[in-house]
GULO-888517 format. One line per 4 residues: number of its first residue (from 1); their letters; for each residue x negated, y negated, z of C-alpha. Coordinates in steps of 0.02 Angstrom, whole numbers. Layout:
residues N
NUM	a	X Y Z ~ ...
This chain:
residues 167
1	xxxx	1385 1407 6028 ~ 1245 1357 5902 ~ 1294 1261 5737 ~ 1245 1341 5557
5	xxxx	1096 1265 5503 ~ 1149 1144 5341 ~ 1077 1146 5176 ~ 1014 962 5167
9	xxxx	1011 977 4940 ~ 1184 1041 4972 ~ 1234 852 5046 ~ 1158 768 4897
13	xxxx	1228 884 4757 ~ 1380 778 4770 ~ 1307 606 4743 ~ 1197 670 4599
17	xxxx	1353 733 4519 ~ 1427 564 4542 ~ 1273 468 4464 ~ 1259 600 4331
21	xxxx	1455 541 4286 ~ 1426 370 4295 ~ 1289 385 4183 ~ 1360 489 4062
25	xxxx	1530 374 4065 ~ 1434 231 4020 ~ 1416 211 3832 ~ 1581 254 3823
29	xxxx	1654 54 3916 ~ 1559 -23 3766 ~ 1378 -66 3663 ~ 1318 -201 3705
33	xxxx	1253 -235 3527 ~ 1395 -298 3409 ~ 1453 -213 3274 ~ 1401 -282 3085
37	xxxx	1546 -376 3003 ~ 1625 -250 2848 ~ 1621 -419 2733 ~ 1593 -570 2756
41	xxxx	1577 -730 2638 ~ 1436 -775 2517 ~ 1354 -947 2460 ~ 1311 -929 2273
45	xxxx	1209 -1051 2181 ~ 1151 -1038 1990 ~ 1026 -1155 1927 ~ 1040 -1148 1708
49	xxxx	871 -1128 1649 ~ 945 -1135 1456 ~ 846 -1266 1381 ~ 914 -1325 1211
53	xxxx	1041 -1222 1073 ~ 921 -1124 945 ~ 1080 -1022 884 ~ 1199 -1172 859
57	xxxx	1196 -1154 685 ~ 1265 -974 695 ~ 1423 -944 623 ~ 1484 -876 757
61	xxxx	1428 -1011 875 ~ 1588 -1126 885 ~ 1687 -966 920 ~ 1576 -927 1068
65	xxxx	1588 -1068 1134 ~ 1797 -1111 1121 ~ 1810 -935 1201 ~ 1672 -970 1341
69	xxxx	1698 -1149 1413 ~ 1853 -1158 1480 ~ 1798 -1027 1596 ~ 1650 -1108 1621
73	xxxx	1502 -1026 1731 ~ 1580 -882 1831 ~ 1508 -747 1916 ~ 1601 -587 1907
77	xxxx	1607 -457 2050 ~ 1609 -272 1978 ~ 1670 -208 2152 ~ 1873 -240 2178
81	xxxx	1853 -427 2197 ~ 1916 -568 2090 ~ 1801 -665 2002 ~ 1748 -843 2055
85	xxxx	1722 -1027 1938 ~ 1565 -1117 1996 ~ 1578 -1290 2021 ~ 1456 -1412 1954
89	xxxx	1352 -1506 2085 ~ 1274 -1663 2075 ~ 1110 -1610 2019 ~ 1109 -1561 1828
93	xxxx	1128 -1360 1762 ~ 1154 -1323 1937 ~ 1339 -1236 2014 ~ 1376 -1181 2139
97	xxxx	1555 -1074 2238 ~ 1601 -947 2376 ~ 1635 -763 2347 ~ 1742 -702 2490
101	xxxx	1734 -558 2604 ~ 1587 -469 2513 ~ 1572 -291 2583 ~ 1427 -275 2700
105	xxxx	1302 -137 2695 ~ 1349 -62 2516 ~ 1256 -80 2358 ~ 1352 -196 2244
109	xxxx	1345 -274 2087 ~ 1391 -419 1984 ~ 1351 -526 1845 ~ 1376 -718 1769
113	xxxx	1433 -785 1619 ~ 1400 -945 1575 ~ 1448 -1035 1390 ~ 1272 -1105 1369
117	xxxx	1240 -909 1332 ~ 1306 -946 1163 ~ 1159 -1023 1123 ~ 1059 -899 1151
121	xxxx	1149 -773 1046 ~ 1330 -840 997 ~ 1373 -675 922 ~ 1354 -576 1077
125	xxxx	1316 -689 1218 ~ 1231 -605 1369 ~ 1272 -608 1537 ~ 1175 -695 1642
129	xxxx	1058 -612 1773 ~ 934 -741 1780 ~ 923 -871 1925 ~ 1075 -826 2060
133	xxxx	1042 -832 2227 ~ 1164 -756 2350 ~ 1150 -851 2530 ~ 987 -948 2480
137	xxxx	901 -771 2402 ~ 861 -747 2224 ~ 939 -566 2157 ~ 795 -502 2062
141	xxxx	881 -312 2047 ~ 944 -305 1855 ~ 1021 -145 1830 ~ 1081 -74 1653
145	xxxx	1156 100 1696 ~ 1332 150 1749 ~ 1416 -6 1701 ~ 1597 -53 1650
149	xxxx	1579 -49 1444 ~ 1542 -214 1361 ~ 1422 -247 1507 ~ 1229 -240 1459
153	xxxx	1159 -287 1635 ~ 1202 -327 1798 ~ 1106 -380 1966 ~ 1133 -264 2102
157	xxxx	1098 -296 2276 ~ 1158 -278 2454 ~ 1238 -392 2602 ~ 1175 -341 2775
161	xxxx	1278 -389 2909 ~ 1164 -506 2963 ~ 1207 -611 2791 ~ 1056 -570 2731
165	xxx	1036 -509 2557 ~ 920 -363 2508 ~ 864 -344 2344
């Protein structure tokens, strides 16, 4: 008796399928690219550029600065974090602290107070958005618009997960 004649696509339907699976299975066992880090830690550094006290002899001056220096410089998160002291370094008008788990990839902001600020307007000192660098990079974002009240300005920026900062 003669055999049926086979269909020879028939024979490799079933190992297509199988490679068509496996290849289709396969982002699913993992990326090989990791993940970015949802916060991670941030070197800040603030070099005082305040030169001299030109409002000292405000009345309001010696109030300013009682209320201001015990705090000293800190830099003030306006994203649910705690604020942070600097610590003086070594080198003059420069500080210098950690803020912890920073969010990654979300526009943030913060400022600085500082008590030298008194002397540039004891009354109403400003906050300081001048000369902070987050992780070795200057924030050069100043932003006066949706801000807690009694805040004039703020620097905004943005952690990568890389730890870089963009401005």
């Amino acid at each position: 008796m003669k055999q049926p004649r086979r269909n020879p696509r028939l024979y490799r339907l079933p190992g297509a399928l199988l490679l068509a699976t496996a290849v289709a299975l396969l982002p699913s066992c993992g990326d090989d690219t990791p993940t970015d880090p949802t916060a991670l830690d941030v070197r800040v550094t603030y070099v005082s550029t305040i030169v001299g006290c030109p409002d000292q002899a405000n009345e309001c001056y010696p109030m300013c600065v009682h209320h201001n220096t015990p705090s000293g410089v800190r830099v003030v998160p306006l994203w649910q974090a705690d604020e942070i002291h600097l610590s003086t370094t070594q080198t003059a008008g420069r500080y210098e602290g950690t803020l912890a788990a920073v969010p990654t990839n979300t526009v943030l902001r913060l400022y600085m107070t500082e008590p030298n600020a008194c002397c540039l307007n004891a009354c109403s000192p400003p906050q300081v958005t001048e000369d902070i660098l987050l992780s070795g990079t200057k924030l050069t974002k100043v932003v006066h618009d949706n801000l807690p009240s009694g805040i004039a300005s703020a620097l905004e920026f943005t952690l990568k997960g890389d730890g870089t900062i963009k401005n």
